[in-house]
N, C-alpha and C positions, 0 to 999 in steps of 0.2 A: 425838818419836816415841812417850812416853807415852800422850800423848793420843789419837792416831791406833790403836794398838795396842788402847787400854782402849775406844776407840770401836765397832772392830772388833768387840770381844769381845763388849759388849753388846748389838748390834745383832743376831748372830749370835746371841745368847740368847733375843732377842725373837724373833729370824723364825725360828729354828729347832727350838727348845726351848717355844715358845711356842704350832705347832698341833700337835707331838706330844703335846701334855700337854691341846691341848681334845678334838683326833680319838680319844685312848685315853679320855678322861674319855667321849666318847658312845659310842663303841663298846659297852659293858655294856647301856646301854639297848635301842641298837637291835639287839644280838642276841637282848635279849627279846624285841621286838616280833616278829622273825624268828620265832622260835623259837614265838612264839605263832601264826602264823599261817606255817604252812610254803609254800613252795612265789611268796611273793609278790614279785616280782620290782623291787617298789621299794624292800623291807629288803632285799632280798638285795645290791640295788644298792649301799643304804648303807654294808653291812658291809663289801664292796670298796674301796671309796674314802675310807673310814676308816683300812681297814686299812692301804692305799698311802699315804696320809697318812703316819700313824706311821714305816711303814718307809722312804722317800725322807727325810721331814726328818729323822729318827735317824741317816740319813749323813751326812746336810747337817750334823749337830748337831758332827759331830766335827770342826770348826771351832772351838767355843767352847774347848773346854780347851786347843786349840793357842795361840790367841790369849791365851786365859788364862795359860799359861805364859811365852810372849812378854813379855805387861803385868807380872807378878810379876817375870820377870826383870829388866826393865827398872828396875822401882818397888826391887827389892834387899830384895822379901817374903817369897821362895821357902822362907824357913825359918819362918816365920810361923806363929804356933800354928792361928787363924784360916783359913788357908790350906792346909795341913796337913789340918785337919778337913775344910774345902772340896772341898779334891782327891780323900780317902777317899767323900763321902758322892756324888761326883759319878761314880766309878767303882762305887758301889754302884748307883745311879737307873741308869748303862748296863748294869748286869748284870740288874738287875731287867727294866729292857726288855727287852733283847735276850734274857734265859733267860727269864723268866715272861712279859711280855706281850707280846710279838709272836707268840711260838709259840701261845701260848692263842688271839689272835685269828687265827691261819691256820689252829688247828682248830677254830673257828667258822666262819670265809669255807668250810672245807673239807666242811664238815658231819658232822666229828669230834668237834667240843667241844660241849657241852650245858651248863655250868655257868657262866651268867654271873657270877653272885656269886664267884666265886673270881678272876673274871677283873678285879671289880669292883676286889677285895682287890689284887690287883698293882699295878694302875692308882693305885689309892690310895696304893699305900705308893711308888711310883715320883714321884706329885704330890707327895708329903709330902718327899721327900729333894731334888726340886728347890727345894721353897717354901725347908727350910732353907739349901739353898745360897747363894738369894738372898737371905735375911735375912743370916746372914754374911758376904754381900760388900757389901753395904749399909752393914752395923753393923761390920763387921772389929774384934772385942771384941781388946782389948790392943793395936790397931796402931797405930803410930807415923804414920801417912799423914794424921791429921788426921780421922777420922770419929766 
């Protein structure tokens, strides 16, 4: 059942967690290019479908921590320092999304927002709290599971 559970979980990190984090990464760009030429209907395009991006797999995404808790339970890691860290930095990356970067990019789809750089700055620090997730469950420093 471990197997199947941790299977789950990483697959669901690839397909899920995997185009929210390319769609918010081009999104800054192409609101510039927007932004620099108003009114053109093939950035305007891309900022929609970016944005949909983000927000459909960020539902989809809430798969990963469930399975994730699944496979910890399973593995009898739940108290795990490693794990612990994991969990806090992984409800940080969903708050980032969901309070800074999706709203920033629907007041850009909306033709509210104007400041891509800050939107740049969410994006960034939202890739940065997943990258660590994934090194520590990679490296899991102090665990007993053999890594």
């Amino acid at each position: 059942m471990t197997k199947f559970l941790l299977a789950v979980h990483v697959l669901a990190a690839i397909v899920a967690v995997g185009p929210v984090t390319i769609a918010a990464s081009m999104f800054p760009p192409a609101a510039r290019r927007a932004l620099a030429v108003p009114g053109d209907p093939g950035a305007t395009g891309t900022l929609h479908l970016l944005h949909r991006i983000c927000r459909i797999y960020a539902l989809v995404g809430v798969v990963v921590p469930v399975f994730g808790f699944a496979t910890a339970s399973e593995m009898g890691v739940l108290g795990s320092a490693w794990l612990i860290v994991s969990i806090v930095l992984t409800a940080l990356a969903a708050a980032v999304l969901a309070a800074l970067v999706l709203p920033a990019q629907n007041a850009v789809v909306e033709g509210r927002g104007t400041n891509p750089a800050r939107l740049a700055m969410f994006t960034g620090m939202f890739n940065l709290l997943w990258a660590t997730v994934t090194v520590l469950m990679i490296v899991r420093p102090g665990s007993t599971t053999g890594a």
